[in-house]
C-alpha positions in Angstrom: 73.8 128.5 147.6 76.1 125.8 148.6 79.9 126.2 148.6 81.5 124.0 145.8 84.3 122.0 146.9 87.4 122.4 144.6 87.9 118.7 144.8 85.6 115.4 145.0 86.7 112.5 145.1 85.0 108.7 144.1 85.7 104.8 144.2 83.4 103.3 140.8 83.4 100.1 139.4 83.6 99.0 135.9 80.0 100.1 135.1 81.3 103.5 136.3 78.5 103.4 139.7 79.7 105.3 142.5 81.0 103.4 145.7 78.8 104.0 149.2 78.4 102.5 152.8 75.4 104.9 153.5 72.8 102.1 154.4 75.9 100.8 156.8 76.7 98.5 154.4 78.7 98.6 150.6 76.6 99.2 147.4 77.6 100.5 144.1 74.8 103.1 143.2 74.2 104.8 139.1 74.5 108.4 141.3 77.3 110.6 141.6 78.4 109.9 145.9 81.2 111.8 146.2 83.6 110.6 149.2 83.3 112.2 152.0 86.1 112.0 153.2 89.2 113.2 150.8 92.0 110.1 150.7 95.0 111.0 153.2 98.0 112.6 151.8 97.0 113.7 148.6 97.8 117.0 148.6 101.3 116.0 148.6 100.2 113.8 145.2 101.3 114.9 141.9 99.7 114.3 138.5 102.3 114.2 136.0 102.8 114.6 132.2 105.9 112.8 130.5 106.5 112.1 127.2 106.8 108.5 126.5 109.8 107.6 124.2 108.3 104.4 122.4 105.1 105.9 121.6 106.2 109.8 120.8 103.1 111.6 122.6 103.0 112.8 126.3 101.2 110.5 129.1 99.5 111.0 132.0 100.5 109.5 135.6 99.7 110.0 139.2 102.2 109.3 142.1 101.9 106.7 144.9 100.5 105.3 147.1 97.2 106.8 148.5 95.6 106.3 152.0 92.0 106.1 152.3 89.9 106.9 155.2 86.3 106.4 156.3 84.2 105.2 153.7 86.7 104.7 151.7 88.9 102.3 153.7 85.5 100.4 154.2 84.9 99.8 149.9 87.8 98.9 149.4 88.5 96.6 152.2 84.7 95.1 151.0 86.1 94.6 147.3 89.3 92.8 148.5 87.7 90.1 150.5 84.9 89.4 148.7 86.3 89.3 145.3 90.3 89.2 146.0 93.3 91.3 144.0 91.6 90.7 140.5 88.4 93.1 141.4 88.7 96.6 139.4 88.1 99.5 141.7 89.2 103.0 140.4 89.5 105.9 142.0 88.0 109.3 140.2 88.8 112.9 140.9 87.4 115.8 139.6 88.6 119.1 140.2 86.6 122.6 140.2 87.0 125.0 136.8 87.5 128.4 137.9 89.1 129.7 135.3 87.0 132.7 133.5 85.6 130.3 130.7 85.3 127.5 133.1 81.9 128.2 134.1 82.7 126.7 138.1 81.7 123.3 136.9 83.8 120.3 138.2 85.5 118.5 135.2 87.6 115.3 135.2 91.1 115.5 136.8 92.3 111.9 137.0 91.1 108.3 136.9 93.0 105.2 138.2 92.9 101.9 138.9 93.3 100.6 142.5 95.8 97.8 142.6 94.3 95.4 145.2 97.4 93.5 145.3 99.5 96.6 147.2 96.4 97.1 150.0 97.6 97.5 153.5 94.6 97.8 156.0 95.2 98.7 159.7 92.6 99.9 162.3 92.6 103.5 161.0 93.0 103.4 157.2 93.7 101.3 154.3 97.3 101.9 152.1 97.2 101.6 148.5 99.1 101.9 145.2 97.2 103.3 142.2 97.8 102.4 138.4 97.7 104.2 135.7 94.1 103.3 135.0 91.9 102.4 132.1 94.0 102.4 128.6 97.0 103.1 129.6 97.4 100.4 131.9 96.3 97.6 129.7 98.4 99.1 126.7 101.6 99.3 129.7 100.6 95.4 130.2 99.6 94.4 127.5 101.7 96.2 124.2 104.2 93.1 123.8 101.4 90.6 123.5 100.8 88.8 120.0 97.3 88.6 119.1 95.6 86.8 115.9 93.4 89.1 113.6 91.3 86.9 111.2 91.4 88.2 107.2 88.4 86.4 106.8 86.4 89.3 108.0 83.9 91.3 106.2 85.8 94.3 106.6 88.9 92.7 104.7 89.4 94.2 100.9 90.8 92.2 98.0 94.2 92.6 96.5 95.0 92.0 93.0 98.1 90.0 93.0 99.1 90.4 89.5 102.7 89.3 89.6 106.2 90.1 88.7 108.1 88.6 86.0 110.7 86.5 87.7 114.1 84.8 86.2 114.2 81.1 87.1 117.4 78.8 86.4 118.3 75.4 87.0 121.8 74.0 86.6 123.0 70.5 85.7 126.5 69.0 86.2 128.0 65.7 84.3 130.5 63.4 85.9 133.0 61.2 83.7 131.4 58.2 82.4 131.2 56.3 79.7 128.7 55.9 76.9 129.3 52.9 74.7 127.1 51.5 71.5 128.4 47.6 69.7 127.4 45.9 66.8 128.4 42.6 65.1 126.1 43.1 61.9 123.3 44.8 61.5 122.5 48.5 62.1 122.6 49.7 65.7 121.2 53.0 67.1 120.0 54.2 70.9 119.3 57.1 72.6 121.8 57.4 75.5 120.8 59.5 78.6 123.8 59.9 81.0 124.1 60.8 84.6 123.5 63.8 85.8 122.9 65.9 89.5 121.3 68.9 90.1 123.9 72.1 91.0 122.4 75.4 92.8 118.9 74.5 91.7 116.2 76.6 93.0 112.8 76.0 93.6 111.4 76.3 90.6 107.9 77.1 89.9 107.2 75.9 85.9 110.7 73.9 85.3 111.8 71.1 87.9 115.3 70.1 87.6 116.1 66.4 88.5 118.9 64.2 88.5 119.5 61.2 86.2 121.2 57.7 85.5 122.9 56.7 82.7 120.6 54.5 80.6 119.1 53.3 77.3 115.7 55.7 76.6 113.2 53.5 74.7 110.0 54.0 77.1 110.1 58.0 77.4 106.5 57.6 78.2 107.4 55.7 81.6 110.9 56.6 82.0 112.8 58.1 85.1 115.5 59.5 83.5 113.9 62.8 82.6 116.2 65.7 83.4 113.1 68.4 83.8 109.5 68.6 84.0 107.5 71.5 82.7 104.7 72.5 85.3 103.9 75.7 83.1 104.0 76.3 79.3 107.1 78.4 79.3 110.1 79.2 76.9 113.4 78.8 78.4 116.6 79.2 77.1 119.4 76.4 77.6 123.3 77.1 77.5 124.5 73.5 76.8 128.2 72.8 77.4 129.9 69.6 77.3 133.2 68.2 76.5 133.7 64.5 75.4 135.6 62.4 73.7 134.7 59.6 70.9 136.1 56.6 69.4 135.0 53.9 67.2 137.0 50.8 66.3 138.4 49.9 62.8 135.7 47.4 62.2 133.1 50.2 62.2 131.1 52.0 59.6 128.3 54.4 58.9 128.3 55.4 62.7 127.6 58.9 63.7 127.1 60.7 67.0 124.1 63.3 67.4 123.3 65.1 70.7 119.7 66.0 71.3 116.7 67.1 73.7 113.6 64.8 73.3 110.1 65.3 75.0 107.9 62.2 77.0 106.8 61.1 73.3 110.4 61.1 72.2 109.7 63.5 69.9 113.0 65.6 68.9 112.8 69.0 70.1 116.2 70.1 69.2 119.5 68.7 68.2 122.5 70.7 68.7 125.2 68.7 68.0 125.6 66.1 64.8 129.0 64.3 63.6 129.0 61.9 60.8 131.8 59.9 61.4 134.0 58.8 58.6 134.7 54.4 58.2 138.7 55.7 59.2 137.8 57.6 62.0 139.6 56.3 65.4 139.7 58.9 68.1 138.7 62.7 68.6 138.2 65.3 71.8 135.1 67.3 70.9 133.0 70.2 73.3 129.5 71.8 73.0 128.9 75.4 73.9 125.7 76.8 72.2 121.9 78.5 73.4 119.1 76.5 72.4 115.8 78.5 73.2 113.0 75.9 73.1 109.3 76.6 74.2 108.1 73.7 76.1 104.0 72.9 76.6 102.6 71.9 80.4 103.6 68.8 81.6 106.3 68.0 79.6 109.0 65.4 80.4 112.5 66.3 78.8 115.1 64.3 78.2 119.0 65.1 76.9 121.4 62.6 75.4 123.3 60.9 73.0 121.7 59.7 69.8 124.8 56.8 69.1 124.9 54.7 65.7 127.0 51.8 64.4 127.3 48.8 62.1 129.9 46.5 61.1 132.1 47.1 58.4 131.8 43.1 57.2 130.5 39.8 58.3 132.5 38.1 60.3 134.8 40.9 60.7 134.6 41.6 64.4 132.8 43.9 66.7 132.2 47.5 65.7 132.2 49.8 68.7 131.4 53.1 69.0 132.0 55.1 72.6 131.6 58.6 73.7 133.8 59.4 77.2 131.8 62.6 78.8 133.9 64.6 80.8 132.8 66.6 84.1 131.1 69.4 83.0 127.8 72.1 83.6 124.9 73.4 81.7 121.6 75.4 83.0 118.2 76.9 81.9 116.9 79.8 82.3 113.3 81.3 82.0 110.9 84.0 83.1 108.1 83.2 84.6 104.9 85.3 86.0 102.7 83.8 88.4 99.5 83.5 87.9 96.7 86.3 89.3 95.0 85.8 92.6 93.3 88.2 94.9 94.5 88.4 98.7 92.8 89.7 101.5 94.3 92.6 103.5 93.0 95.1 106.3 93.2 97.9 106.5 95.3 99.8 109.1 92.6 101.6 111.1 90.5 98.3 111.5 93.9 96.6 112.5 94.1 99.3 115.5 90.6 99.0 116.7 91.3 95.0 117.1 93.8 94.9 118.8 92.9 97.7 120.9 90.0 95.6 121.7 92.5 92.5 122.5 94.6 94.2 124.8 91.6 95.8 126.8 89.4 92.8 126.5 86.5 95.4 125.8 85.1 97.2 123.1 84.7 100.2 125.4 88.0 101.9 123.7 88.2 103.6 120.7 90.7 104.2 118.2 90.9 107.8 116.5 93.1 108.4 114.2 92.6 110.8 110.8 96.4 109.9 109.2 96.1 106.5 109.3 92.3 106.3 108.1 92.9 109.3 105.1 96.5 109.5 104.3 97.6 106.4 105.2 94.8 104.1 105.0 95.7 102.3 101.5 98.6 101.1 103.2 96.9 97.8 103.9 99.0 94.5 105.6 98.3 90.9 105.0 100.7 87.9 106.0 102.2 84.8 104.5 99.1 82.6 104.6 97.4 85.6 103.6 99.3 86.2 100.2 98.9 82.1 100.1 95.4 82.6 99.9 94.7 80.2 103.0 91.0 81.0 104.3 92.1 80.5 108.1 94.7 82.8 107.8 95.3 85.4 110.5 97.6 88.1 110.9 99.7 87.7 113.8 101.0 91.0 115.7 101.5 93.0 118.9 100.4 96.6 119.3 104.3 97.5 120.1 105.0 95.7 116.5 102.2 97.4 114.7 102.6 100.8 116.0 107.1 100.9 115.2 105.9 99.1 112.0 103.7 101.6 110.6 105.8 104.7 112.7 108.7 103.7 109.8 106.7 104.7 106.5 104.1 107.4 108.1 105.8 109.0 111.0 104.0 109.0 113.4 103.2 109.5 117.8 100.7 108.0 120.1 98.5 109.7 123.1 95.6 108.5 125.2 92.5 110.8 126.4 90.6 109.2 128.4 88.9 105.8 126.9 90.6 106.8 123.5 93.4 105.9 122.0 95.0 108.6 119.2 97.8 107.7 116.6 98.8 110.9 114.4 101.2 112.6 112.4 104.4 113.2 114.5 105.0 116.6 114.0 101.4 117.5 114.5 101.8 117.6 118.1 104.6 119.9 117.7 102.1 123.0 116.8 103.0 126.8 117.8 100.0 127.5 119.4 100.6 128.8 122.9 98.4 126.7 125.0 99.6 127.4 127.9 101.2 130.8 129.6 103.7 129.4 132.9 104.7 133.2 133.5 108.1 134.2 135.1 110.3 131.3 136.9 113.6 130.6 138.1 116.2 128.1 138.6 115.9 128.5 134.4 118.3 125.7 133.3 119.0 124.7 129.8 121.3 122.1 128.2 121.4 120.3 124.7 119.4 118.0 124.3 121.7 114.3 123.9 118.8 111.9 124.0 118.1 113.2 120.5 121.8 112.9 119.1 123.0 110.0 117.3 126.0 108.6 115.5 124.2 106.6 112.9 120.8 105.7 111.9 119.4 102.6 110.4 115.7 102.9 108.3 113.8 100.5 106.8 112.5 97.2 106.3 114.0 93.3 107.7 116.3 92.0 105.7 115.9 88.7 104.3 117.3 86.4 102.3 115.7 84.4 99.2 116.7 81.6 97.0 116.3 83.1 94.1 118.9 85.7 92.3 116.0 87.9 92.0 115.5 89.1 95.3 119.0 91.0 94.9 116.8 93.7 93.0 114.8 93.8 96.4 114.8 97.9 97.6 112.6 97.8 100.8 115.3 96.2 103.2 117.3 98.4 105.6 119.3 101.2 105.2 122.3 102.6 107.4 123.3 106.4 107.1 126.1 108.2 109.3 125.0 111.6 110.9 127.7 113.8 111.4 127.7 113.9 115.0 130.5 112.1 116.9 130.1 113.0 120.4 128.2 110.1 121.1 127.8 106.5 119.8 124.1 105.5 118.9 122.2 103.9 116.7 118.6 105.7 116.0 116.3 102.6 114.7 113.5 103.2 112.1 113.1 99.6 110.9 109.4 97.8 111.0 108.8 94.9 112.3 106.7 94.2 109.2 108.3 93.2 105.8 107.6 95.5 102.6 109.6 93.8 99.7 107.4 92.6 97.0 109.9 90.0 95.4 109.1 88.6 99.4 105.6 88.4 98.4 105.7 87.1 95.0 108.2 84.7 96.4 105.5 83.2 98.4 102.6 83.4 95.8 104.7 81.1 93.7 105.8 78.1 96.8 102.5 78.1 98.4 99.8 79.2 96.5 97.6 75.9 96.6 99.8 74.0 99.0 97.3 74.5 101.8 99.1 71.3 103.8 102.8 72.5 103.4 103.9 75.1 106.2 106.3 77.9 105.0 108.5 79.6 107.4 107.1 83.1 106.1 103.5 82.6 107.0 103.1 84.6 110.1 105.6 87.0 108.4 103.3 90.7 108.1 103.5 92.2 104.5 102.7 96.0 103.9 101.2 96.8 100.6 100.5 99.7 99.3 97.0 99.9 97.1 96.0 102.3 94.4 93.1 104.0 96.5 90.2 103.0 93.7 88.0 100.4 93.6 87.5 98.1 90.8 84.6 96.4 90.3 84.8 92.1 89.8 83.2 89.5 88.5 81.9 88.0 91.8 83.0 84.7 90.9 84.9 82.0 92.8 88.1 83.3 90.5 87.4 87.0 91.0 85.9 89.1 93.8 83.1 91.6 93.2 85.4 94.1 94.3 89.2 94.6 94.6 92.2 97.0 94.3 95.3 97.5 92.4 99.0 97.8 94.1 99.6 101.6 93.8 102.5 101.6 91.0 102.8 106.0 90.5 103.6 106.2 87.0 106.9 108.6 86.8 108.5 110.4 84.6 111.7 107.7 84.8 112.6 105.4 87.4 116.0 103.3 86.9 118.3 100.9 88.8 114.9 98.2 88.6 115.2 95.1 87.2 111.1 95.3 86.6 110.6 98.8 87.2 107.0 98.6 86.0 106.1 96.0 88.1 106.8 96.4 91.6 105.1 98.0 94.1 106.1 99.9 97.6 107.9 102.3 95.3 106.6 104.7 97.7 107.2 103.8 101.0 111.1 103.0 100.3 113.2 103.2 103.0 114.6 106.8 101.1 111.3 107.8 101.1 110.4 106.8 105.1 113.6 109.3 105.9 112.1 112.2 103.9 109.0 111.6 105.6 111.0 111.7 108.5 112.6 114.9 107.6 111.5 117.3 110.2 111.8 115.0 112.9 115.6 114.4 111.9 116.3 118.0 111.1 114.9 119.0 114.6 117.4 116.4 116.1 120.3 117.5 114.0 119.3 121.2 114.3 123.4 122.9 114.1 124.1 120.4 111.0 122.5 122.1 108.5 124.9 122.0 105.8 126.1 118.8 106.4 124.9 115.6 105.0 123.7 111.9 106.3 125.9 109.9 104.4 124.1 106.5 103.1 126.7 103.6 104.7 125.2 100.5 103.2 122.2 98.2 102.6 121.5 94.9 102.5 120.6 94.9 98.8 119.6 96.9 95.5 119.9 100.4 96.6 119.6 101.7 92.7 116.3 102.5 92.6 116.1 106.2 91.4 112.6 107.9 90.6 112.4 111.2 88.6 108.1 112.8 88.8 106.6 115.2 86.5 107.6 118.1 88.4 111.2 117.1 87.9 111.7 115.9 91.8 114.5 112.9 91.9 114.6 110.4 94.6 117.2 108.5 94.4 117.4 105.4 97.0 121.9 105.8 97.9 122.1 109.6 97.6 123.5 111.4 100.7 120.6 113.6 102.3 121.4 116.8 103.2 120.1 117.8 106.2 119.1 121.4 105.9 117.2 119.8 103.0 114.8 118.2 105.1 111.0 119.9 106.0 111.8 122.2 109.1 112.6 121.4 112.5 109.3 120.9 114.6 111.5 121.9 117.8 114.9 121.9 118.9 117.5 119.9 120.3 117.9 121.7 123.7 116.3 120.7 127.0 115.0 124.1 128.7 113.9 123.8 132.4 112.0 126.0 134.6 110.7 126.3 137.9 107.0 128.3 137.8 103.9 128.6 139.8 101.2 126.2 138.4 98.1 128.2 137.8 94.3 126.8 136.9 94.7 127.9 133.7 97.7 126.1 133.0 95.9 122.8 135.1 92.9 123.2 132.3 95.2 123.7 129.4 97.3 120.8 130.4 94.0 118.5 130.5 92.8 119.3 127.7 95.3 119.9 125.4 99.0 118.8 125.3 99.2 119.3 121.5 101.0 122.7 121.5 103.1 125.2 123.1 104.2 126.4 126.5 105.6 129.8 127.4 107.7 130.8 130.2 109.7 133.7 131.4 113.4 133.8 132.9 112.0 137.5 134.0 113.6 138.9 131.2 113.2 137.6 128.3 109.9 135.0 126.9 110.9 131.5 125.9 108.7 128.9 124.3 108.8 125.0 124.8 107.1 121.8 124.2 106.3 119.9 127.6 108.6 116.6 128.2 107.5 116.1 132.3 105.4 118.3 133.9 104.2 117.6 137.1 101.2 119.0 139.4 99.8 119.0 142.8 96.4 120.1 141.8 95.2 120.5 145.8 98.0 123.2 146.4 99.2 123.9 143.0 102.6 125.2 144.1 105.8 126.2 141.8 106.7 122.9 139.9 109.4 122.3 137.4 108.8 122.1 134.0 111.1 120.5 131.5 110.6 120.6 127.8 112.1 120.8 124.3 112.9 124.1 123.0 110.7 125.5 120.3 111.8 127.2 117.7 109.7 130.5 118.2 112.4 130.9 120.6 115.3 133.7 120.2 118.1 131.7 120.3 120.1 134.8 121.0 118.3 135.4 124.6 120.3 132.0 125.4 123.4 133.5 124.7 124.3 135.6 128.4 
């Protein structure tokens, strides 16, 4: 039987062939050719496992350089001149299981990649650095880099985009002028427009403000001095204020002044001011402050003005005269308006991963496995401004850094890579109090708190922006500031996406650039989260309406308050409130000794009224102080234990194969349990190692205390 070596050692390529110079010669072969010779100085070469702070889970990485020997030395000097520092070479070990369950099979220890651009060769050997290979060197290299994921994709689903009611004004100012009507005889009667300017207008969707010229209306059919244009039938209400004075000479008679809003046909739509004036009348101050509520058809032209008439008291008897002096002065409208319905494309998070996964790897080798985002969280779809414009070439544009902190604000959630697969999950699910792993009795047992984890502040949520319209004050999903109570040290702990969640942000857009394919907004590479109702509704298949689609998920409550449109919002439930709860355990574990006290909400860049009341009587309200002891339970503690322990087999196999639990250890007198933060391992000599990790709370506190 022959002896089993408890390490071999191989140089692949991509395709995973193994590297040989048996024929005299270098040739990648689909058999497994161990080296022959193991790579000089690795026994003093540790594997190591740290947890990564950006991503939440624990990593993998091997310590270098290596130098290769033999056969070795000869591969890689081959791959480097033939095919320069861009050839991928990697380096695979595998170790021997001897543990009792192990059955003495080798299993995989480690895979890197070769960096060709470190190689050193001299007459003997050939010095190298080794990456981090596979996954977790193109994610290192890559995470940062914006990529463009079509929505035009099969895999896309349909958003109904119903709208929210939205408040619209416009606002018009006067300037002192003069309006002035004569007559030597007969009767004489015009409609006066006078000058006015736009103040604060917004872009309005079904009412456009404009600004006018003083003038004589007889043409309204081809006239510029229209103060609005209807886009949209709409009602809007007007609050009409003006101050002017009016005088008429002694020669005058049957004159009168009316005021009065006329559409493109001249048709009177409302007058809301008349005066008769009497044959003595001479000189008179006069102001207008009333509501006229008019419902204007599409494509209407409106005009406002002076409806002046004179006549001459007698032949012969001079000129009559009639003037009105308006004064500087203001009025507006004001209406609601809803946006018509159109269906948006979104994907869906999962699919999202799996692209760009396959962007920063250039491959569709690696997988993306994750069960939260594809169950729990898979309704929370994104789109992005040329999406919710309803452009066909629109793309959503995004790094893998942005999507992960993005969607880590309203799920919670950490990152890990095994092999060729990448895994995104529920943070506190790697936190688990199974006992993977048995280190047995150490010393040099050190522990200390844990400061890394403390901070002054915190600030959750969503980007702020700002909109034109006074709507967008109502806007919930911005970002939130709370004070912790700890003052020892001064840091901010940042929970805020990279991607936007406000709705009135959306609708916003709908209503600018929904068939303005040729206008560019500076919101449409801006990602939007939405949050769907998780059933499917069945469409007409038509170019108006898809054959399928979804709802925005709008969880009917008992009460919610402090909403200007409470009923017709969405993201209710990913709030920037809500993302803390959800980040409850993870906060508690941080603020572990502050149980009684509170994170005290500082301040927000908007409405922070929002408060939701369920069916079981649970209240949420969006400004309340959160109490920390209130929060789910800590998932570990804030204290940093470390230990120095011999590194079995066992522990090497539990480490490989599973970092999603707990570690014990011993200080020789009592048993204390831990989460790995850095672990490393020389797995040729397996000597004591230090271990540092977070403390877990199946540890006796009271066995710290000596």
């Amino acid at each position: 039987m022959p002896i089993l070596k408890d390490f071999l050692y191989f140089l692949t390529n991509e395709q995973g062939q193994s590297g040989t110079d048996r024929t005299g010669s270098v040739e990648f072969v689909s058999e497994q050719l161990p080296l022959p010779e193991t790579p000089d100085g690795y026994n003093e070469k540790s594997i190591g496992f740290t947890r990564n702070s950006l991503w939440g889970g624990v990593f993998r990485s091997f310590t270098t350089p290596l130098k290769f020997i033999g056969t070795a030395a000869h591969i890689v000097r081959n791959r480097l001149i033939k095919f320069g520092t861009e050839t991928k070479l990697f380096l695979i070990i595998l170790w021997l299981d001897k543990s009792f369950n192990g059955g003495w099979v080798h299993r995989s220890l480690y895979k890197g990649e070769i960096d060709m651009s470190t190689v050193e060769s001299e007459e003997t050997h050939v010095t190298a650095n080794i990456m981090e290979g596979g996954l977790i060197k193109f994610l290192n290299a890559n995470k940062d880099v914006t990529y463009e994921i079509p929505l035009n994709v099969p895999e896309a689903i349909y958003v109904e985009s119903d709208g929210i009611p939205i408040d619209y004004s416009n606002k018009w100012g006067t300037i002192t002028e003069e309006l002035e009507r004569r007559s030597l005889g007969s009767l004489d009667r015009y409609f006066y427009s006078c000058t006015l300017f736009t103040v604060d207008s917004e872009t309005n969707p079904a009412l456009v403000g404009l600004s006018t010229n003083q003038g004589i209306v007889t043409d309204y059919a081809n006239s510029l001095d229209y103060f609005a244009e209807s886009t949209k039938e709409i009602t809007a209400t007007f609050k009409l204020k003006f101050a002017f004075d009016i005088s008429q000479s002694n020669q005058s008679r049957d004159g009168y002044v009316r005021m009065q809003i006329r559409d493109d046909s001249g048709t009177v739509l409302n007058e809301f001011y008349t005066e008769d004036l009497p044959d003595d009348f001479f000189v008179a101050s006069r102001t207008v402050d009333t509501t006229v509520t008019l419902t204007i058809p599409a494509n209407k032209r409106l005009f406002i003005g002076w409806d002046l008439q004179v006549r001459r008291q007698t032949i012969g008897s001079g000129e009559a005269v009639l003037k009105v002096q308006v004064k500087e002065t203001e009025f507006s409208a004001a209406y609601t308006y809803t946006a018509e319905t159109t269906y948006v494309r979104h994907l869906r998070p999962a699919y999202v991963a799996q692209q760009l996964l396959n962007k920063i790897t250039g491959s569709t080798d690696y997988t993306f496995e994750s069960n939260y985002l594809s169950t729990v969280w898979r309704d929370l779809v994104i789109t992005s401004g040329n999406g919710v414009r309803g452009i066909d070439a629109a793309v959503i544009k995004t790094s893998f850094s942005d999507f992960f902190t993005s969607y880590n604000v309203p799920c919670s959630l950490y990152l890990t890579i095994v092999d060729k697969k990448m895994i995104i999950e529920k943070y506190e699910e790697q936190f688990n109090g199974t006992v993977i792993a048995q280190l047995g009795d150490g010393t040099n047992f050190i522990y200390k708190v844990a400061t890394d984890l403390l901070f002054s502040s915190i600030k959750i949520g969503y980007p702020n922006f700002t909109y034109e319209n006074v709507n967008g004050k109502a806007e919930f999903n911005t970002t939130q500031t709370y004070t912790s109570p700890i003052k020892r040290v001064n840091k901010t702990l940042e929970l805020v996406s990279k991607y936007r969640a406000d709705s009135y942000g959306y609708e916003f857009i709908r209503v600018k650039g929904v068939g303005k394919d040729t206008t560019d907004l500076t919101t449409d590479n801006d990602v939007f989260f939405t949050h769907i109702d998780s059933t499917a509704i069945a469409g007409a298949g038509n170019a108006t309406q898809p054959a399928e689609y979804f709802r925005f998920l709008r969880r009917p409550y008992s009460s919610i308050s402090g909403l200007i449109k409470p009923l017709k919002v969405w993201n209710v439930e990913i709030s920037p409130k809500r993302c803390l709860l959800r980040h409850g355990s993870r906060l508690h574990s941080f603020l572990y000794w502050e149980n009684t006290k509170s994170l005290l909400f500082s301040s927000s860049e908007k409405d922070t009224a929002m408060v939701t009341t369920d069916s079981s009587g649970a209240v949420i309200s969006e400004r309340a102080d959160q109490v920390i002891g209130n929060f789910d339970a800590p998932v570990f503690l804030p204290i940093e234990l470390k230990i120095e322990t011999p590194i079995n087999r066992d522990t090497l196999t539990a480490v490989q194969t599973n970092l999603l639990g707990t570690v014990s250890f011993s200080d020789g007198t009592n048993t204390f349990y831990g989460f790995i933060n850095d672990l490393k391992i020389q797995p040729s000599t397996l000597p004591s190692q230090e271990t540092t990790m977070y403390c877990s709370p199946l540890t006796d506190l009271n066995k710290l205390i000596f």
